[in-house]
N, CA, C and O atoms as a GROMACS GRO file, in nm:
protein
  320
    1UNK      N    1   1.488  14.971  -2.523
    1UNK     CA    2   1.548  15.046  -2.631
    1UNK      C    3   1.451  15.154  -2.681
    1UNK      O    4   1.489  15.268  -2.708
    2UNK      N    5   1.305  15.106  -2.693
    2UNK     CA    6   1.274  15.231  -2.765
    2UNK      C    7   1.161  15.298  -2.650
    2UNK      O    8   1.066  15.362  -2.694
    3UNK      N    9   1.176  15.282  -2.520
    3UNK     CA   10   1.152  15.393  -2.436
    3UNK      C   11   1.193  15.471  -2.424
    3UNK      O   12   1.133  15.578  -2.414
    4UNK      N   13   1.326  15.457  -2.418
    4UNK     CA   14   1.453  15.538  -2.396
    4UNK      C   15   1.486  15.617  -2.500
    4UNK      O   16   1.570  15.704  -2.477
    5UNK      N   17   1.420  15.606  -2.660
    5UNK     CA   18   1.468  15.631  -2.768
    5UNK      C   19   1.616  15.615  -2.767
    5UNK      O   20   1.691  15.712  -2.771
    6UNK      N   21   1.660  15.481  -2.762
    6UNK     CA   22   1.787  15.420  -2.791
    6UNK      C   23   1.906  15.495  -2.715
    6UNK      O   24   2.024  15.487  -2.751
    7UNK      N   25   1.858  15.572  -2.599
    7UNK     CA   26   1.994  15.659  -2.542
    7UNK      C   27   2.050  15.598  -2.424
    7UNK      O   28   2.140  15.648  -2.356
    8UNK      N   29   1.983  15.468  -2.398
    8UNK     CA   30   2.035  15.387  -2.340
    8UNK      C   31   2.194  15.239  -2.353
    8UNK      O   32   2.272  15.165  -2.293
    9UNK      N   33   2.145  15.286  -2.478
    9UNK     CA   34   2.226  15.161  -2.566
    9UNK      C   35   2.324  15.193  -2.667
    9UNK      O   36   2.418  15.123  -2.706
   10UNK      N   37   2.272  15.362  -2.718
   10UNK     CA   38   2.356  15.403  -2.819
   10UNK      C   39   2.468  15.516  -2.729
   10UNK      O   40   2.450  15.556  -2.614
   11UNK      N   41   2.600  15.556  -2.834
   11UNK     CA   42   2.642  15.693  -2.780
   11UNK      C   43   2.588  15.793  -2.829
   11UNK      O   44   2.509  15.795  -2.924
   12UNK      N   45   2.649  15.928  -2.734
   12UNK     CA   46   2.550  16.030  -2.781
   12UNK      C   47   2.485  16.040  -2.899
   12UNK      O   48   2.363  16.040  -2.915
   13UNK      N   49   2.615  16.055  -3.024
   13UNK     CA   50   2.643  16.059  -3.139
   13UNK      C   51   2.554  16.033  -3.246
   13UNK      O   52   2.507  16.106  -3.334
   14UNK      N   53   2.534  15.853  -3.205
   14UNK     CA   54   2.448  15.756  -3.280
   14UNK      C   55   2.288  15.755  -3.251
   14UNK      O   56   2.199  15.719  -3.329
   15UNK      N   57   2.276  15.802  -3.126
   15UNK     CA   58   2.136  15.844  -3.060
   15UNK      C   59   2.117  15.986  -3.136
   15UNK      O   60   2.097  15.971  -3.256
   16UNK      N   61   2.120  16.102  -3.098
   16UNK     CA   62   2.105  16.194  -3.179
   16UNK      C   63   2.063  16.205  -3.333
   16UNK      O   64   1.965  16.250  -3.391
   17UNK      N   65   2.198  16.134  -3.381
   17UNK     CA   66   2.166  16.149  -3.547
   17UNK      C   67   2.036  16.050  -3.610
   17UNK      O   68   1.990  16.055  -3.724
   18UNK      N   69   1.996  15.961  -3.498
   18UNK     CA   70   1.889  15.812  -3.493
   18UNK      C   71   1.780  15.964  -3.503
   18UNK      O   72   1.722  15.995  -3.607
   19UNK      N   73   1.770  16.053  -3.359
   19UNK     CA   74   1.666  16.119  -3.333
   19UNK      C   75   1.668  16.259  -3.490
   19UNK      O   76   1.574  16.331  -3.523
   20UNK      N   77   1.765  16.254  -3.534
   20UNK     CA   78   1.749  16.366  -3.640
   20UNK      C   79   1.699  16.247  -3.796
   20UNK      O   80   1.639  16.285  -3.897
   21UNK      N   81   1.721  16.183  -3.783
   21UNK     CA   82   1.637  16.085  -3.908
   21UNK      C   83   1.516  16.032  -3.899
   21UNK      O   84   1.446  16.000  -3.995
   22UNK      N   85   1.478  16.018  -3.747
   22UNK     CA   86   1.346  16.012  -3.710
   22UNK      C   87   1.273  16.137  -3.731
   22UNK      O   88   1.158  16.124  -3.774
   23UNK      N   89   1.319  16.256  -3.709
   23UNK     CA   90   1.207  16.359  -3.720
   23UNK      C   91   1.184  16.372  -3.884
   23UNK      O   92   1.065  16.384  -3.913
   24UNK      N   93   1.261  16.371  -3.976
   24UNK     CA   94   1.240  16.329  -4.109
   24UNK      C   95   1.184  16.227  -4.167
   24UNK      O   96   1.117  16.241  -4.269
   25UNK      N   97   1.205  16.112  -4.110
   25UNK     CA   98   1.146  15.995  -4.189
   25UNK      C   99   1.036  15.929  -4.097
   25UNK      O  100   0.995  15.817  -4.126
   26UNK      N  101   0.976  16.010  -3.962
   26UNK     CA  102   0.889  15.934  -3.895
   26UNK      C  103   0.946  15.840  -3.818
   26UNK      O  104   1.065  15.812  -3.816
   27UNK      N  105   0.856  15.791  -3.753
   27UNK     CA  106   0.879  15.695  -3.617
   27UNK      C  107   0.930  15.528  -3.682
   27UNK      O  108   1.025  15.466  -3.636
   28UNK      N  109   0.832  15.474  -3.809
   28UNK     CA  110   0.934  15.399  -3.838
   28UNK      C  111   1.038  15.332  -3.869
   28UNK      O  112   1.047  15.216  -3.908
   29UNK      N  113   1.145  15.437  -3.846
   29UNK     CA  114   1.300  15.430  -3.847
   29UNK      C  115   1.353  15.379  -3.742
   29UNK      O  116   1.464  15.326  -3.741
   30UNK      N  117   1.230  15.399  -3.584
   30UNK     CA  118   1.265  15.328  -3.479
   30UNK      C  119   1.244  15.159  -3.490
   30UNK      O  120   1.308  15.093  -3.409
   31UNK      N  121   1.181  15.107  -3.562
   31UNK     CA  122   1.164  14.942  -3.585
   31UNK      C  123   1.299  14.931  -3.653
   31UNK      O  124   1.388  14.882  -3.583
   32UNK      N  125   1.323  14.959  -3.746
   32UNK     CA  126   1.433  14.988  -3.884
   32UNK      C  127   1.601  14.980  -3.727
   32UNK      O  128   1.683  14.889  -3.716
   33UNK      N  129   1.596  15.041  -3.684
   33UNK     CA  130   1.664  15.081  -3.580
   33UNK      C  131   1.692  14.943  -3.471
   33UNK      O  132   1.803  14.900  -3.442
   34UNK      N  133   1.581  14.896  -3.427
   34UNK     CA  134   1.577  14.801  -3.354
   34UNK      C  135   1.626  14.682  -3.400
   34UNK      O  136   1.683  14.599  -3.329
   35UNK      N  137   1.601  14.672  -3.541
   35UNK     CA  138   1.643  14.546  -3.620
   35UNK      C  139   1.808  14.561  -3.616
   35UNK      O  140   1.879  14.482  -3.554
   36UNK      N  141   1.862  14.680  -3.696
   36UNK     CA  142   1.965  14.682  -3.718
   36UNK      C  143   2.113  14.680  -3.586
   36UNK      O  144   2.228  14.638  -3.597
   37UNK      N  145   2.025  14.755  -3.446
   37UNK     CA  146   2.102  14.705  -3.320
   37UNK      C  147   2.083  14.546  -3.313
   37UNK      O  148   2.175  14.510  -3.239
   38UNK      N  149   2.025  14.455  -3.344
   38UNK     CA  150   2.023  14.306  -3.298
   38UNK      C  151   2.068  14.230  -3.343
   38UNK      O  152   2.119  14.123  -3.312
   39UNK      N  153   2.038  14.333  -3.496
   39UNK     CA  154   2.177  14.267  -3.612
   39UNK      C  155   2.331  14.291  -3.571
   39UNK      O  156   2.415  14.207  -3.537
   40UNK      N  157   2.340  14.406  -3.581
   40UNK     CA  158   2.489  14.425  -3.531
   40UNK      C  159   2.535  14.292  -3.388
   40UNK      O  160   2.639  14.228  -3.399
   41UNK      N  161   2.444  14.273  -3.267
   41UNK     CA  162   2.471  14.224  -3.240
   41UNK      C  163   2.490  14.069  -3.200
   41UNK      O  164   2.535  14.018  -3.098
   42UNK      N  165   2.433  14.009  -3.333
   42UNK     CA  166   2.365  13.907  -3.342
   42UNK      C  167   2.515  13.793  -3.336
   42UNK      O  168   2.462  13.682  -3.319
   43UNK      N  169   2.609  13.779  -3.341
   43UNK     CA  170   2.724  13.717  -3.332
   43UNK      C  171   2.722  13.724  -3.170
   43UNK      O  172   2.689  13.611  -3.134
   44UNK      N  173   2.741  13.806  -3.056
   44UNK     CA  174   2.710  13.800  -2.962
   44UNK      C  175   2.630  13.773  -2.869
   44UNK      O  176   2.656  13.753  -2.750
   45UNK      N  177   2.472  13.773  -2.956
   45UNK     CA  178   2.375  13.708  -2.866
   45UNK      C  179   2.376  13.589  -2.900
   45UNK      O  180   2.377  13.523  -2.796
   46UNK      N  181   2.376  13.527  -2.982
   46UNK     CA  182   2.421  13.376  -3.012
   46UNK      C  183   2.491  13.291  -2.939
   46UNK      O  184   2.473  13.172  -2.910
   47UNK      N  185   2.574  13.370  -2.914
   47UNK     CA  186   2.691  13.319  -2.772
   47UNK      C  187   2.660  13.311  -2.652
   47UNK      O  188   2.702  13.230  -2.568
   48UNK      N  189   2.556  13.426  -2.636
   48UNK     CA  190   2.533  13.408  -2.474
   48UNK      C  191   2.426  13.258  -2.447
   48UNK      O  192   2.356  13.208  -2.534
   49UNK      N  193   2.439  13.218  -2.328
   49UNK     CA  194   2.392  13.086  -2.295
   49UNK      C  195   2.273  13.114  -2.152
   49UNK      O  196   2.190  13.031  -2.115
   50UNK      N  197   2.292  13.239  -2.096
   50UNK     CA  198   2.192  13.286  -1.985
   50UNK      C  199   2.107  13.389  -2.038
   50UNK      O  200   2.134  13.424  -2.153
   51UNK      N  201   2.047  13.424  -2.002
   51UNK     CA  202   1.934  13.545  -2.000
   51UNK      C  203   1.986  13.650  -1.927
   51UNK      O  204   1.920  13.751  -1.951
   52UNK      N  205   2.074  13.672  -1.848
   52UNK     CA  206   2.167  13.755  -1.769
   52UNK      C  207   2.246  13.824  -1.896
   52UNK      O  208   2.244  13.939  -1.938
   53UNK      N  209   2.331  13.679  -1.949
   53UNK     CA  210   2.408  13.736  -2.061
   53UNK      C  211   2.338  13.800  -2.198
   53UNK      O  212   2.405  13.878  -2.265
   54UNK      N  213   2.212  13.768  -2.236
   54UNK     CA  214   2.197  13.838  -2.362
   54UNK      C  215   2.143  14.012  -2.268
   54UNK      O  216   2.145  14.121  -2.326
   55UNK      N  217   2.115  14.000  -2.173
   55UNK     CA  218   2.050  14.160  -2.114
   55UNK      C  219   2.161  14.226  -2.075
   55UNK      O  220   2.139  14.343  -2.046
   56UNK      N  221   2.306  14.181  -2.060
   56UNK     CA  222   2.361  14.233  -2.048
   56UNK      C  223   2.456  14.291  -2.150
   56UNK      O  224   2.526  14.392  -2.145
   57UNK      N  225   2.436  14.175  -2.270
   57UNK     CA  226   2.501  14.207  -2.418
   57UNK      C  227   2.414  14.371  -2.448
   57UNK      O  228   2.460  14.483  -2.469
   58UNK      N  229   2.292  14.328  -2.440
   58UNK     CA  230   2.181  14.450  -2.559
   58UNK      C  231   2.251  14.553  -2.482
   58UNK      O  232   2.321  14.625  -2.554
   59UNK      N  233   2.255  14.594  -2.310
   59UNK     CA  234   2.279  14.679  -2.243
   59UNK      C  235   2.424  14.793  -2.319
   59UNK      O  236   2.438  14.912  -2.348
   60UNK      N  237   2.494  14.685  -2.324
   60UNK     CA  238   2.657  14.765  -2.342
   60UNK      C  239   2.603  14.865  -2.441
   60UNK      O  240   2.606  14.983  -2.406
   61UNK      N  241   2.547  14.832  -2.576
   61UNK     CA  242   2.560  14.880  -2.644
   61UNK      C  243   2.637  14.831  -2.788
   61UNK      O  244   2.667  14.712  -2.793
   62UNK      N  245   2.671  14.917  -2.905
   62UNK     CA  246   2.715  14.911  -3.020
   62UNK      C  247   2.915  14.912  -2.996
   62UNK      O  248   2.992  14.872  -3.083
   63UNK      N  249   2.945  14.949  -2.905
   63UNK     CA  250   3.067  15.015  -2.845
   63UNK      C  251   3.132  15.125  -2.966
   63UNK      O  252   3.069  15.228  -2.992
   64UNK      N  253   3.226  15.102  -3.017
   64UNK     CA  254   3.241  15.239  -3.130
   64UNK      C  255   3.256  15.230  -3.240
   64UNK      O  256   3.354  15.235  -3.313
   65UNK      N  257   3.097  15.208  -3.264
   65UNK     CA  258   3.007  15.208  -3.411
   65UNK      C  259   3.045  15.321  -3.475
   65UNK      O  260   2.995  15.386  -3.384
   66UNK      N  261   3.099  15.425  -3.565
   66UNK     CA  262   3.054  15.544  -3.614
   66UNK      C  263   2.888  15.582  -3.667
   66UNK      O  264   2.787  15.518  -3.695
   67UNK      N  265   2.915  15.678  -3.664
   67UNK     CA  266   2.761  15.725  -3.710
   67UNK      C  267   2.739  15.687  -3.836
   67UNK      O  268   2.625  15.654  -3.870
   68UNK      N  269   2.848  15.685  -3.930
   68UNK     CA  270   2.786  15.680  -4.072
   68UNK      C  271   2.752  15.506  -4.081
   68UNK      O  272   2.670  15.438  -4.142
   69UNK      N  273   2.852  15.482  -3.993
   69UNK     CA  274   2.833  15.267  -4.022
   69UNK      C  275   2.720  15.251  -3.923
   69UNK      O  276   2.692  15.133  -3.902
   70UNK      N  277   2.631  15.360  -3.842
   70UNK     CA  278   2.512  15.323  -3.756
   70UNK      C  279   2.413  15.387  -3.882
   70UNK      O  280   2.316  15.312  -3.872
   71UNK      N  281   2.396  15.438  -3.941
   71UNK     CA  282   2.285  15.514  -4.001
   71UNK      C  283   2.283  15.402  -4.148
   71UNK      O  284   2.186  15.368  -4.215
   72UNK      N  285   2.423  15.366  -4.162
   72UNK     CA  286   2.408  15.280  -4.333
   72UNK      C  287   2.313  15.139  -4.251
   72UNK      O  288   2.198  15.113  -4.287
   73UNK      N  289   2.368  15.077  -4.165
   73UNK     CA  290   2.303  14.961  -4.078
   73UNK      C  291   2.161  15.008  -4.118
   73UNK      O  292   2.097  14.975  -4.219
   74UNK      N  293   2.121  15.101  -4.010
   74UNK     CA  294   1.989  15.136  -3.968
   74UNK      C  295   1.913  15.120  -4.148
   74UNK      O  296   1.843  15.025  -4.184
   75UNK      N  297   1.951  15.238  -4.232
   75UNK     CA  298   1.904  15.206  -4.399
   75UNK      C  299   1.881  15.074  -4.441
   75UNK      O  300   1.787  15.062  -4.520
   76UNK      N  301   1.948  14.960  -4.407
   76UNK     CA  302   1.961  14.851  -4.440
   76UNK      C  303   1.884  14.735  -4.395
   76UNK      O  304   1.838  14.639  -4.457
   77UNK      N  305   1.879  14.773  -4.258
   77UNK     CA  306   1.772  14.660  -4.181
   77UNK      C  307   1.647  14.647  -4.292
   77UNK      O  308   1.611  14.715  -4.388
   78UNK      N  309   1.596  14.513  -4.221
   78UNK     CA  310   1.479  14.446  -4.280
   78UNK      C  311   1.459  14.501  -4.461
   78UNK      O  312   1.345  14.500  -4.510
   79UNK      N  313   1.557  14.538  -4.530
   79UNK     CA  314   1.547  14.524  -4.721
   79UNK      C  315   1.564  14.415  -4.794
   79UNK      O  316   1.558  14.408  -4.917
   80UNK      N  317   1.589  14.316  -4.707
   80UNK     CA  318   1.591  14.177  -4.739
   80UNK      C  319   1.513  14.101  -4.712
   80UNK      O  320   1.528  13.984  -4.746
   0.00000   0.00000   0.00000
């Protein structure tokens, strides 16, 4: 995820606007970021029972997150 700067996992959309809040708020928006993809998919990795299946969960992606419900996530990670 964050080799790729998340353009592996995110759509264009959600990657981009990730990379336009990063150049403003610095690189640690990418941790902030990481949390909040694992969150989102944390009902699904729970489920998986192989190591196949959670690499293939992170892979898909968010499927169609909007940007504003990816950027409020991302704000939100780790404030608790």
């Amino acid at each position: 995820m964050f080799a790729g700067l998340f353009t592996g996992c995110l759509s264009l959309d959600n990657a981009t606007r990730l990379w336009d809040v990063m150049v403003f708020e610095g690189d640690a928006v990418l941790v902030r970021a990481g949390v909040a993809y694992l969150t989102a998919m944390e009902g699904k990795l729970f489920g998986a029972t192989t190591s196949k299946e959670i690499c293939d969960t992170v892979r898909v992606g968010l499927g169609n997150m909007g940007e504003e419900e990816w950027m409020k996530n991302v704000r939100e990670a780790g404030k608790s």
